[in-house]
N, C-alpha and C positions, 0 to 999 in steps of 0.2 A: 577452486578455492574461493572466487570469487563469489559465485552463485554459492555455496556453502553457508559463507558468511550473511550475504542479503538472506538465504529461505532464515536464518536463524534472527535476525532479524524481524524481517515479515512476521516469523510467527509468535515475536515477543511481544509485536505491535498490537496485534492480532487475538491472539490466543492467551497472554502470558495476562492475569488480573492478579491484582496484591501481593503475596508472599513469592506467586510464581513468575513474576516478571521479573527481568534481569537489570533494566535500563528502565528508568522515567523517561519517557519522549515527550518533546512537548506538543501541545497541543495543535490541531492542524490550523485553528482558527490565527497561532502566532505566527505559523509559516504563511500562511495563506498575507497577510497582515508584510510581515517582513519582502516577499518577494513583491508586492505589491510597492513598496517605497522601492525599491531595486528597478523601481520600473517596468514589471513585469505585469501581466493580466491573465486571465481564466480564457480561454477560447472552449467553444466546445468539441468532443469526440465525434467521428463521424460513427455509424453506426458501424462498421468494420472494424474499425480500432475495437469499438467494446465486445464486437465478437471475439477478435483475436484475445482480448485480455480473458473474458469467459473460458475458451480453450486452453489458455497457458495454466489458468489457475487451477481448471480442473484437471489437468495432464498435471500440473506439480505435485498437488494438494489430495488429487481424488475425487473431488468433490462431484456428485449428480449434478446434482441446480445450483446453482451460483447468480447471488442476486447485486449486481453492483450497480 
């Protein structure tokens, strides 16, 4: 159920422009902004993590190439 709810989600974020999106989300620039007063920071991916993300996304999604 849960993964149900995020793919639908994901692919409003995603996929969903003007008439066909469901939700206004906000911008990442105000979470990036928000979690940053929370105290929080950017660290970066090592290169495994963005492998693994590569892989889940094309195992979810389908997708050949996938450019993140």
């Amino acid at each position: 159920m849960a993964e149900a709810y995020l793919q639908r989600e994901i692919c409003d974020i995603v996929c969903g422009e003007g008439g066909a999106r469901r939700e206004r989300h906000e911008p990442l620039a105000w979470w990036r902004d928000r979690l940053r007063r929370a105290g929080l920071s950017a660290v970066p991916l090592g290169s495994n993590a963005l492998r693994q993300a590569r892989m889940l996304v094309g195992l979810f999604f389908g997708f050949e190439k996938i450019i993140l």
